[in-house]
N, CA and C atoms as a LAMMPS dump frame, in Angstrom:
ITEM: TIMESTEP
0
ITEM: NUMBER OF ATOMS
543
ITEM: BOX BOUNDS ff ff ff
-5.0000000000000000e+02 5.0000000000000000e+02
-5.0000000000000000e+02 5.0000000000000000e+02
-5.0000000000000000e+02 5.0000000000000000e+02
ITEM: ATOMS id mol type element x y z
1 1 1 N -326.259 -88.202 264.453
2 1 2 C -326.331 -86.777 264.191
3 1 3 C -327.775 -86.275 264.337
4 2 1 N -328.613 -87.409 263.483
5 2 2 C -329.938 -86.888 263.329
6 2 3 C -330.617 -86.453 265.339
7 3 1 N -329.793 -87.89 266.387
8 3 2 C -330.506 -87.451 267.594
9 3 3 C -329.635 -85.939 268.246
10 4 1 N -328.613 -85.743 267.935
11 4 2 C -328.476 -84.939 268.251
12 4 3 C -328.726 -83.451 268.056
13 5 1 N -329.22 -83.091 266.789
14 5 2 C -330.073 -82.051 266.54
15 5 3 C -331.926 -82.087 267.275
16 6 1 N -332.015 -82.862 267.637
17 6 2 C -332.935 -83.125 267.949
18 6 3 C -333.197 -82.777 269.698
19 7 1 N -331.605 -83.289 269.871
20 7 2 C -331.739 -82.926 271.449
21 7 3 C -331.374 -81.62 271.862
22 8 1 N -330.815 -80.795 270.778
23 8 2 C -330.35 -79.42 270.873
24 8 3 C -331.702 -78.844 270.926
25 9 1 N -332.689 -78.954 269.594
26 9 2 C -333.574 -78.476 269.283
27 9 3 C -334.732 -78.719 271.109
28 10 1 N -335.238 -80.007 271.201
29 10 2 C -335.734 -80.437 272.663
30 10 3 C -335.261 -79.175 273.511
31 11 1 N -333.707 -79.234 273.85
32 11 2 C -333.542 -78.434 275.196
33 11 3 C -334.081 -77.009 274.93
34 12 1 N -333.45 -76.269 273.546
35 12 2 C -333.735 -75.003 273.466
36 12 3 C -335.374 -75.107 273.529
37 13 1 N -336.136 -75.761 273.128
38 13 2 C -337.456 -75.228 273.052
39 13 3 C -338.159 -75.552 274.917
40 14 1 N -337.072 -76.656 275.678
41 14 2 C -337.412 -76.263 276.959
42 14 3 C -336.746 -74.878 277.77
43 15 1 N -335.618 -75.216 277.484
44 15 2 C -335.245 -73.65 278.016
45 15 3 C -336.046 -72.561 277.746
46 16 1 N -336.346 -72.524 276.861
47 16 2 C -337.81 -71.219 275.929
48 16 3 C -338.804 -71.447 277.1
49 17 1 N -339.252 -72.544 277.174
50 17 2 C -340.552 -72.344 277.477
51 17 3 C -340.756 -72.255 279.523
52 18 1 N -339.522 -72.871 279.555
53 18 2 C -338.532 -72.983 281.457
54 18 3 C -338.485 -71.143 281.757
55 19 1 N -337.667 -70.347 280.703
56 19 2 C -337.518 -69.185 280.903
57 19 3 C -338.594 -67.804 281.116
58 20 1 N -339.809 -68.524 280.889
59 20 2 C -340.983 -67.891 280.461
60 20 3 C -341.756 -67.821 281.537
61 21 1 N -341.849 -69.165 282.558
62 21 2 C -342.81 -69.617 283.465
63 21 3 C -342.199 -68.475 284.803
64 22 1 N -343.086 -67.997 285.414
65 22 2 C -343.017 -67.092 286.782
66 22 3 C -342.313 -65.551 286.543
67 23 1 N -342.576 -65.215 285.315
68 23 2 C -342.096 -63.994 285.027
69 23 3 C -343.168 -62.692 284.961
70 24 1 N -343.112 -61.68 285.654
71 24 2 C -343.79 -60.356 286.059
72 24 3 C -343.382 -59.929 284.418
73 25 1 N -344.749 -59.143 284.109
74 25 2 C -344.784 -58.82 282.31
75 25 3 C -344.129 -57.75 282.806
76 26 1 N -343.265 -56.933 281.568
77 26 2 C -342.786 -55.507 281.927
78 26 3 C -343.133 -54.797 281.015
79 27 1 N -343.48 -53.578 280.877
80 27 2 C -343.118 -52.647 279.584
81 27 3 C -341.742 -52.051 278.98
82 28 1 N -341.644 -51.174 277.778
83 28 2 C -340.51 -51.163 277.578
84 28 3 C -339.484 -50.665 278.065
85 29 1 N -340.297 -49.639 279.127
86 29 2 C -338.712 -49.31 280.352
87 29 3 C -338.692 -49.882 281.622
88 30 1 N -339 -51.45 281.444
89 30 2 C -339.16 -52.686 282.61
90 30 3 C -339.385 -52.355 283.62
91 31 1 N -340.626 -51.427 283.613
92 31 2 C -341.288 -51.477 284.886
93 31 3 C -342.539 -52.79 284.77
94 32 1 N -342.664 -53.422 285.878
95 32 2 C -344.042 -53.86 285.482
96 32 3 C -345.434 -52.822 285.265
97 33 1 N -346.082 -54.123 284.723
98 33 2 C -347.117 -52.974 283.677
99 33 3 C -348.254 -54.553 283.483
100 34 1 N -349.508 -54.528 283.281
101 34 2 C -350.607 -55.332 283.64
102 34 3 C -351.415 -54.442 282.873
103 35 1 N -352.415 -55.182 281.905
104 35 2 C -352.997 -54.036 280.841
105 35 3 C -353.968 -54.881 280.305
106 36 1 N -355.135 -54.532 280.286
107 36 2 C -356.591 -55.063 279.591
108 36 3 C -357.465 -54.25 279.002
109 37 1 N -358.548 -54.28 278.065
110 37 2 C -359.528 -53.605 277.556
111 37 3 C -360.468 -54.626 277.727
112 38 1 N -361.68 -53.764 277.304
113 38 2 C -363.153 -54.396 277.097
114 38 3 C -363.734 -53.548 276.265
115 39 1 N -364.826 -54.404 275.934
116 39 2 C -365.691 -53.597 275.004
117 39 3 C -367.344 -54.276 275.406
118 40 1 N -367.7 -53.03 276.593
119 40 2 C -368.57 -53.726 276.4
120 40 3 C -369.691 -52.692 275.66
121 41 1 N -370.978 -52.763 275.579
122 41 2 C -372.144 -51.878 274.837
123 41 3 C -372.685 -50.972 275.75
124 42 1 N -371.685 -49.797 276.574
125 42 2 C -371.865 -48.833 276.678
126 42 3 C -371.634 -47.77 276.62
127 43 1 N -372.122 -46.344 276.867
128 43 2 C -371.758 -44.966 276.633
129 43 3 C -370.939 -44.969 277.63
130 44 1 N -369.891 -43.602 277.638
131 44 2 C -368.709 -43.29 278.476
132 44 3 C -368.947 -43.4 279.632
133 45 1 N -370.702 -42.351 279.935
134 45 2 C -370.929 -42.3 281.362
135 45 3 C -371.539 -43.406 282.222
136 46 1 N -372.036 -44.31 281.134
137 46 2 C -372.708 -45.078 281.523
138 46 3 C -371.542 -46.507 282.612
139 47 1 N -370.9 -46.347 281.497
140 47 2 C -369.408 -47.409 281.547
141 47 3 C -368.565 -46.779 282.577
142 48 1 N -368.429 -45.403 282.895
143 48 2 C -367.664 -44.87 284.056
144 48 3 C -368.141 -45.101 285.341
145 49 1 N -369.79 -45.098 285.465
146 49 2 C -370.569 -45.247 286.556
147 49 3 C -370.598 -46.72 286.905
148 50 1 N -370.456 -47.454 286.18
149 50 2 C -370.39 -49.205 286.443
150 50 3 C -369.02 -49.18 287.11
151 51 1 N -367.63 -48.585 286.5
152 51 2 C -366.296 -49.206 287.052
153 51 3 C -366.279 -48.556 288.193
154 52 1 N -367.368 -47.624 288.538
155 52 2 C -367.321 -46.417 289.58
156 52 3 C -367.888 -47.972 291.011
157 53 1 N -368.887 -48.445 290.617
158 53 2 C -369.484 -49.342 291.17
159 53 3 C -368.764 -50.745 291.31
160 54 1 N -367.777 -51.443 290.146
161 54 2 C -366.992 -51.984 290.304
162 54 3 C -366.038 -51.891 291.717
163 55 1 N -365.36 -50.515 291.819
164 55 2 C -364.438 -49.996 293.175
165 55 3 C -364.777 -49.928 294.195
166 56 1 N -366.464 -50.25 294.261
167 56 2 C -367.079 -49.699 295.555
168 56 3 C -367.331 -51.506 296.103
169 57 1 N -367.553 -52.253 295.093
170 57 2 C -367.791 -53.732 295.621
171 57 3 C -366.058 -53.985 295.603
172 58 1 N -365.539 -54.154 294.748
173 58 2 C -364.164 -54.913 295.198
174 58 3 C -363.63 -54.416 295.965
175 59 1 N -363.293 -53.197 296.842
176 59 2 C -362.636 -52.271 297.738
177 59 3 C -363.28 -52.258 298.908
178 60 1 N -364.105 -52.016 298.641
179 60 2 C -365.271 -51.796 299.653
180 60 3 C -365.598 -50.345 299.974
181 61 1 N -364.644 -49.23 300.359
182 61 2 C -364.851 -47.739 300.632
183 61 3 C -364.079 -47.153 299.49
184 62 1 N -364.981 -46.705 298.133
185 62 2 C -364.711 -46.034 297.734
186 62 3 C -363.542 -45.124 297.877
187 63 1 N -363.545 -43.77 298.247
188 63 2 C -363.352 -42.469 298.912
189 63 3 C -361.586 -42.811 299.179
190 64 1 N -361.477 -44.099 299.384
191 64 2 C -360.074 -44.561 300.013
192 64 3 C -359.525 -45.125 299.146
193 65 1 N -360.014 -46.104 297.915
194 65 2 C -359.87 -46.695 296.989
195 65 3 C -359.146 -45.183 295.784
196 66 1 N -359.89 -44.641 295.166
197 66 2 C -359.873 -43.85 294.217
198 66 3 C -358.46 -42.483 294.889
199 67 1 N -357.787 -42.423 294.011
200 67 2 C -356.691 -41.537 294.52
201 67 3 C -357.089 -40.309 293.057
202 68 1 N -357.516 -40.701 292.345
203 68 2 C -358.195 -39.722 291.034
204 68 3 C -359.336 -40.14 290.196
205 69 1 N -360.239 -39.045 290.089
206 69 2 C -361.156 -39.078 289.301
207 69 3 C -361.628 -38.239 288.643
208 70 1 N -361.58 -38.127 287.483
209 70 2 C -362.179 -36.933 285.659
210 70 3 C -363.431 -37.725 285.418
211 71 1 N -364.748 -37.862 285.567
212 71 2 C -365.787 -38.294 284.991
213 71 3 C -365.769 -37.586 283.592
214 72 1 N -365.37 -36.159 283.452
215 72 2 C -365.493 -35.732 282.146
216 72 3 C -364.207 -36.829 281.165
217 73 1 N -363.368 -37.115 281.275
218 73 2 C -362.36 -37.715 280.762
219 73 3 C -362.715 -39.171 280.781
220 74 1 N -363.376 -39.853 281.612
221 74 2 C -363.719 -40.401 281.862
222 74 3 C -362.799 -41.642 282.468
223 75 1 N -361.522 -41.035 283.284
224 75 2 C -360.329 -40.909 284.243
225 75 3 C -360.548 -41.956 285.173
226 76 1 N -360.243 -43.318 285.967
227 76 2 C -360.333 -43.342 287.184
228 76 3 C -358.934 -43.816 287.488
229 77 1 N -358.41 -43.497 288.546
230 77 2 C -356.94 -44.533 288.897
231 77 3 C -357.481 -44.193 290.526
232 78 1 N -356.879 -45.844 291.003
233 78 2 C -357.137 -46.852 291.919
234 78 3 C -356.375 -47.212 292.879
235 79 1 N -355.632 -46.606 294.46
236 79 2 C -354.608 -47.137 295.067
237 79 3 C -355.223 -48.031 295.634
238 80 1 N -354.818 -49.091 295.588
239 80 2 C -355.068 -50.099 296.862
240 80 3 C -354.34 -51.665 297.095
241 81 1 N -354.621 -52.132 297.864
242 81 2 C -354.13 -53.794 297.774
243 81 3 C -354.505 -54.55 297.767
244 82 1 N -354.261 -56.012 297.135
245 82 2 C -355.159 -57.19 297.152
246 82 3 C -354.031 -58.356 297.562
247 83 1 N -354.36 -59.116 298.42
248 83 2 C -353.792 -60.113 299.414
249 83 3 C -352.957 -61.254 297.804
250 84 1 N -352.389 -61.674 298.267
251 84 2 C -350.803 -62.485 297.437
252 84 3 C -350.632 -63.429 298.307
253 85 1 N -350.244 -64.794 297.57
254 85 2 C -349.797 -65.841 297.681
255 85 3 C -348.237 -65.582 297.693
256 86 1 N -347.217 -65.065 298.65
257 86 2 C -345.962 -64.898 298.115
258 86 3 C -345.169 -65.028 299.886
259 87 1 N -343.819 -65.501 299.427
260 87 2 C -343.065 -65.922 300.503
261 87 3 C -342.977 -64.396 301.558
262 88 1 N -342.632 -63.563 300.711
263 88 2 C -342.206 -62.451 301.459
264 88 3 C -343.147 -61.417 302.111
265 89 1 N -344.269 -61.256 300.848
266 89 2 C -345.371 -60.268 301.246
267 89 3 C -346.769 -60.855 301.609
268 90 1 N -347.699 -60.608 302.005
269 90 2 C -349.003 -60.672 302.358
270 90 3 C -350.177 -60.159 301.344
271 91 1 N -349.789 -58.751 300.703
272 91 2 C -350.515 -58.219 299.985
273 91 3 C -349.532 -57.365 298.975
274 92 1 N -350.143 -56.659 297.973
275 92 2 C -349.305 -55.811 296.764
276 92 3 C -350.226 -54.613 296.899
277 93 1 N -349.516 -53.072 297.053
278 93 2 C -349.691 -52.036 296.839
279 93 3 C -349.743 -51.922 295.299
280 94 1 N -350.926 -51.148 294.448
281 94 2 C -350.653 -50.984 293.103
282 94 3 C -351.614 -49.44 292.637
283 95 1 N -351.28 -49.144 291.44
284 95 2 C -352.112 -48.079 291.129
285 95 3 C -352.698 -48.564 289.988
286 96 1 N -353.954 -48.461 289.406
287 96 2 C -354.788 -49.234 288.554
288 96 3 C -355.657 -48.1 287.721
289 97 1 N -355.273 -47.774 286.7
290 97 2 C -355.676 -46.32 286.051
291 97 3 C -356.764 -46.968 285.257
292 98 1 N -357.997 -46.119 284.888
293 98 2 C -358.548 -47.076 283.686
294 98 3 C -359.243 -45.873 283.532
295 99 1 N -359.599 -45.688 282.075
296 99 2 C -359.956 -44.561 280.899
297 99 3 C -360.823 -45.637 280.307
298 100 1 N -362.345 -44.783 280.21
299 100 2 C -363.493 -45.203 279.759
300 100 3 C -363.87 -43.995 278.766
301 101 1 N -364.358 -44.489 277.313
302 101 2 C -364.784 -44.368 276.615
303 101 3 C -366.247 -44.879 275.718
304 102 1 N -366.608 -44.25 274.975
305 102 2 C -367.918 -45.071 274.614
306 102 3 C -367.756 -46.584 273.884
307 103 1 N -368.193 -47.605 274.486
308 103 2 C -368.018 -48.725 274.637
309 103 3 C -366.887 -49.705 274.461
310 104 1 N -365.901 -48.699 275.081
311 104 2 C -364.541 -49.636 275.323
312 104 3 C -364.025 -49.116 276.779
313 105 1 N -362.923 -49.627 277.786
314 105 2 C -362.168 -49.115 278.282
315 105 3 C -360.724 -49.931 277.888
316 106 1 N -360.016 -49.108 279.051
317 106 2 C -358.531 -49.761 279.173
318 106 3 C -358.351 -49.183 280.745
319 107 1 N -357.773 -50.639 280.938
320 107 2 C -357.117 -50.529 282.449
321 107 3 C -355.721 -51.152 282.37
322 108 1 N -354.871 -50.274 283.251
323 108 2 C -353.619 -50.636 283.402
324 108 3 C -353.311 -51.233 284.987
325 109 1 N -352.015 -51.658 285.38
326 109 2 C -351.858 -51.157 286.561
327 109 3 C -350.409 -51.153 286.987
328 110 1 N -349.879 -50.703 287.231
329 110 2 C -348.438 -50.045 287.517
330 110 3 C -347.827 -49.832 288.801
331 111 1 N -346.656 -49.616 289.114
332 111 2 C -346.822 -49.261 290.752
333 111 3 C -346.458 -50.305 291.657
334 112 1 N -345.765 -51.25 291.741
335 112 2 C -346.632 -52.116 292.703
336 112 3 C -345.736 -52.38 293.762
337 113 1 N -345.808 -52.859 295.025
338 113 2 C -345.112 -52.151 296.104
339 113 3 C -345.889 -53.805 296.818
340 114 1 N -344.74 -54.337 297.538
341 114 2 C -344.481 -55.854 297.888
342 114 3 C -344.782 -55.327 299.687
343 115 1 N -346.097 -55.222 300.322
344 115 2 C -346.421 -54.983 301.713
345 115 3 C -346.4 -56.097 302.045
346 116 1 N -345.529 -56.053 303.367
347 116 2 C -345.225 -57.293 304.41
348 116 3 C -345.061 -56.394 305.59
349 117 1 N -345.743 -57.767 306.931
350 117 2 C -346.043 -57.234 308.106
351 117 3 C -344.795 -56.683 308.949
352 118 1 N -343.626 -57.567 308.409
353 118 2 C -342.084 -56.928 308.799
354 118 3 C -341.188 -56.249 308.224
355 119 1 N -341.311 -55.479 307.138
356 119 2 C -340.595 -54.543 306.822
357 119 3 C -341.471 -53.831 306.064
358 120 1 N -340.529 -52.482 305.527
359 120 2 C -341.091 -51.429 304.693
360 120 3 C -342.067 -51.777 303.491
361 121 1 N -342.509 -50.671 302.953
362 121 2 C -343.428 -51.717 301.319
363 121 3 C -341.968 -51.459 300.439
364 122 1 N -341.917 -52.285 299.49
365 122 2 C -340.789 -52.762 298.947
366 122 3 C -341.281 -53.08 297.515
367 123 1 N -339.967 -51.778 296.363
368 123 2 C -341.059 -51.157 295.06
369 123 3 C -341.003 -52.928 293.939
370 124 1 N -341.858 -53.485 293.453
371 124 2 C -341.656 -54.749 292.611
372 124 3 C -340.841 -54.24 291.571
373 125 1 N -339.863 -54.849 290.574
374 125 2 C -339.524 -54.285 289.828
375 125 3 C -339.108 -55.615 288.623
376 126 1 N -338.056 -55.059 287.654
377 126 2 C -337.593 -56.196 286.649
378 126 3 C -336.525 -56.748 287.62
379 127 1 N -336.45 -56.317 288.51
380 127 2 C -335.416 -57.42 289.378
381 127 3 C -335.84 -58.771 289.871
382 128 1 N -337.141 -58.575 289.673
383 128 2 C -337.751 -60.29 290.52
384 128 3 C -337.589 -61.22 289.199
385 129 1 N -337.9 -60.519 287.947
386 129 2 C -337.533 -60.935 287.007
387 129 3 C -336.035 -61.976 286.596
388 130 1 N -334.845 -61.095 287.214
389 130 2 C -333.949 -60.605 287.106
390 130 3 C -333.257 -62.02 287.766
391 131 1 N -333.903 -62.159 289.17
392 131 2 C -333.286 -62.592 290.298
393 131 3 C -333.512 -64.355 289.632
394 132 1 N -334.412 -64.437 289.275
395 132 2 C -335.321 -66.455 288.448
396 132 3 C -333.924 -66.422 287.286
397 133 1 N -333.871 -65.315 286.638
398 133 2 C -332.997 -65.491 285.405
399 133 3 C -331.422 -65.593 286.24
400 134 1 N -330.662 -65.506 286.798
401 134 2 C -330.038 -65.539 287.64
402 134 3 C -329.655 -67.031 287.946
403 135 1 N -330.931 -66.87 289.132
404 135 2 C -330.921 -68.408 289.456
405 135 3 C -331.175 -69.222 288.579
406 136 1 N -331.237 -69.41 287.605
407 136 2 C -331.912 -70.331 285.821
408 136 3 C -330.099 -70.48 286.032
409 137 1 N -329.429 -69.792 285.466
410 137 2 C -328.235 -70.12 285.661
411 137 3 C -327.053 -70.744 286.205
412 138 1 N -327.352 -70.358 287.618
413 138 2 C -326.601 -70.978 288.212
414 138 3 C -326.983 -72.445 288.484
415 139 1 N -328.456 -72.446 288.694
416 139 2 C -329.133 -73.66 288.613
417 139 3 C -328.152 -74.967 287.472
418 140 1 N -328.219 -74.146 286.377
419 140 2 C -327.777 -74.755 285.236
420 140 3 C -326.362 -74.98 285.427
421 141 1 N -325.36 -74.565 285.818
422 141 2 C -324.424 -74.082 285.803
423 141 3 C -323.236 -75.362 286.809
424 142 1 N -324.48 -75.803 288.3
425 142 2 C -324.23 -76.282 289.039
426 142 3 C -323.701 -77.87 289.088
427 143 1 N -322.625 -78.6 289.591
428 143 2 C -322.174 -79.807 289.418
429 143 3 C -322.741 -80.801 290.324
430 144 1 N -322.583 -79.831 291.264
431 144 2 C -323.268 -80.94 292.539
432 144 3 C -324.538 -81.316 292.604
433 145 1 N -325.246 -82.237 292.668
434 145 2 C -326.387 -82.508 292.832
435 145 3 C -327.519 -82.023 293.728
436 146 1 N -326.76 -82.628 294.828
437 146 2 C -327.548 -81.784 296.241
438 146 3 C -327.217 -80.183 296.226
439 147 1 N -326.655 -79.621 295.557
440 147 2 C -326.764 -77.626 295.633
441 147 3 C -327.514 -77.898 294.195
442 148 1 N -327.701 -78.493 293.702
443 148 2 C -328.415 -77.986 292.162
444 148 3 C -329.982 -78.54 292.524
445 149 1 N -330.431 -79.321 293.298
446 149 2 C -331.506 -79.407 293.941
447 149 3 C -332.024 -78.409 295.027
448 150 1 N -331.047 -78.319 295.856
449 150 2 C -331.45 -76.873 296.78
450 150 3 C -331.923 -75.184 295.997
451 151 1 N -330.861 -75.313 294.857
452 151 2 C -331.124 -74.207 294.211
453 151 3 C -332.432 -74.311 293.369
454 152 1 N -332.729 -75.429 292.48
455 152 2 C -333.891 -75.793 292.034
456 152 3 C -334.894 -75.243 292.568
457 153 1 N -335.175 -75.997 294.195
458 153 2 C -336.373 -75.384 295.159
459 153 3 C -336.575 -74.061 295.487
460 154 1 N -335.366 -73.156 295.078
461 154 2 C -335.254 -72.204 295.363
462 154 3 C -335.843 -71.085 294.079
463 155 1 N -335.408 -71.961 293.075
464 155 2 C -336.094 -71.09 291.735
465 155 3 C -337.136 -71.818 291.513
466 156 1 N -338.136 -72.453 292.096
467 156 2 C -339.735 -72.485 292.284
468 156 3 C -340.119 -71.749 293.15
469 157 1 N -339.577 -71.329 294.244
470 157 2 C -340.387 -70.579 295.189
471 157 3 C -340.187 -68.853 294.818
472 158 1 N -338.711 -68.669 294.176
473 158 2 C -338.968 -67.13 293.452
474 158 3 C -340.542 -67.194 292.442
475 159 1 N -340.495 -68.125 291.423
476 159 2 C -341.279 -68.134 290.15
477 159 3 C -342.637 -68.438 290.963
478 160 1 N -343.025 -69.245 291.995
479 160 2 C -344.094 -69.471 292.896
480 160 3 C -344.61 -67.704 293.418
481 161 1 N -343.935 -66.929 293.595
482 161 2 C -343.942 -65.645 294.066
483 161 3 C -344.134 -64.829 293.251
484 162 1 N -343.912 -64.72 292.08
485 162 2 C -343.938 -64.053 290.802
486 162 3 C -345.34 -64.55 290.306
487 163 1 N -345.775 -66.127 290.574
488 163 2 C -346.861 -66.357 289.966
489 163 3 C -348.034 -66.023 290.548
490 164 1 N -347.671 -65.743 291.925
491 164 2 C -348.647 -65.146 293.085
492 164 3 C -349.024 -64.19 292.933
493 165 1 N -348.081 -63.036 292.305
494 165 2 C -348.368 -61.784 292.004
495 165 3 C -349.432 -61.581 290.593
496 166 1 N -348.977 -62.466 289.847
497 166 2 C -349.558 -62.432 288.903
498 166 3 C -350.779 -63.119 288.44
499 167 1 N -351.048 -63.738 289.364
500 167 2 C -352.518 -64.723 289.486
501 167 3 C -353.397 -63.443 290.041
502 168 1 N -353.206 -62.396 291.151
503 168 2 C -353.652 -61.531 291.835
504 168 3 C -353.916 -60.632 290.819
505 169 1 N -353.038 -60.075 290.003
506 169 2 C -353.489 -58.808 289.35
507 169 3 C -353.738 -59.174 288.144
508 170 1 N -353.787 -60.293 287.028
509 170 2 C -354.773 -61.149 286.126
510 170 3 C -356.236 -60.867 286.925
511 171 1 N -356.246 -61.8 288.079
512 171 2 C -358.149 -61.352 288.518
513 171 3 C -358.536 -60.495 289.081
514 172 1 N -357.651 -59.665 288.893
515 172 2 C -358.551 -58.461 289.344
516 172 3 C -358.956 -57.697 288.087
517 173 1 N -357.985 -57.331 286.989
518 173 2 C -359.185 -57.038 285.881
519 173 3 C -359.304 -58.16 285.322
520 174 1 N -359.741 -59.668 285.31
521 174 2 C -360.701 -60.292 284.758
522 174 3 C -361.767 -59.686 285.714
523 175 1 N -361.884 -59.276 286.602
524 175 2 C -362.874 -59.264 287.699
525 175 3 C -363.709 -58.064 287.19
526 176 1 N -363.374 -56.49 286.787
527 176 2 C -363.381 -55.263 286.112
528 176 3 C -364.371 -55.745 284.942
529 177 1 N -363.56 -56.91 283.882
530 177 2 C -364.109 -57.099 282.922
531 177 3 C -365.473 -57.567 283.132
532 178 1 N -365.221 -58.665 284.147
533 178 2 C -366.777 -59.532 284.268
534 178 3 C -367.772 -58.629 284.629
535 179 1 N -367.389 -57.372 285.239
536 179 2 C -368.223 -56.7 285.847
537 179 3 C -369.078 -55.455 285.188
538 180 1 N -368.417 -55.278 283.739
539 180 2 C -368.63 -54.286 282.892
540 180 3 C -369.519 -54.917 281.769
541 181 1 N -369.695 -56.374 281.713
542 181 2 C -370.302 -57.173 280.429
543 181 3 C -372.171 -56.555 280.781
């Protein structure tokens, strides 16, 4: 009895931790959503003019980068793309808002749009989410060996894609942050 609580307990805390790996964060109306602060020791304008300088090194042209800017508010949001490790796309379309204040900001980024050289941009959503949880299932679900291995490879390369995305827009505001210290 005793191993078998034990092996209940084992699986659920792998399933927990199986269900977790290659998942796009969402907010509460599952859009994805990517969200950081800092604090570093400056005034609003001072701290607006750095992330101003931030956009101009990671982007490279300004002017094309910035789709809005309130210096009085101390406002910036950010269209652009940064290249992805992912089966389908090449790069991710995103919008990257960040509100500076005296010695804090917050950056978000929202939006994000799956660009590949052969089809349309294509909107990311809780479906990529959606699609791993899915396959978790059937994965599980499966008798045959050889389809429960095929499917296996198949729910690493969704969660491989998800982690691509998310390795990309993690460093880009660690990148914001490093750049504001």
């Amino acid at each position: 009895m005793k191993h078998i609580i034990i092996s209940i307990l084992f699986l659920f805390l792998t399933s927990y931790s199986f269900a977790q790996e290659g998942l796009l964060p969402l907010d509460q109306e599952k859009n994805i959503f990517y969200s950081d602060s800092g604090k570093p020791s400056l005034a609003k304008a001072e701290l607006y003019k750095k992330v101003q300088d931030w956009v101009s090194k990671t982007f490279g042209n300004y002017e094309n980068a910035v789709a809005f800017e309130d210096p009085n508010s101390g406002k910036l949001r950010i269209t652009s793309y940064v290249p992805v490790i992912h089966a389908l796309y090449g790069y991710v379309r995103f919008d990257l808002t960040i509100e500076c204040q005296d010695n804090q900001y917050f950056a978000k980024i929202t939006n994000l749009d799956g660009i590949s050289t052969v089809h349309s941009p294509e909107r990311l959503t809780a479906k990529e989410n959606d699609d791993i949880t899915a396959k978790e299932i059937i994965v599980n679900a499966e008798t045959n060996k050889k389809k429960q291995t095929e499917m296996e490879d198949q729910l690493k390369i969704l969660k491989a894609d998800n982690n691509g995305i998310n390795t990309a827009m993690y460093n880009l505001l660690a990148s914001l942050k490093q750049f504001t210290i």
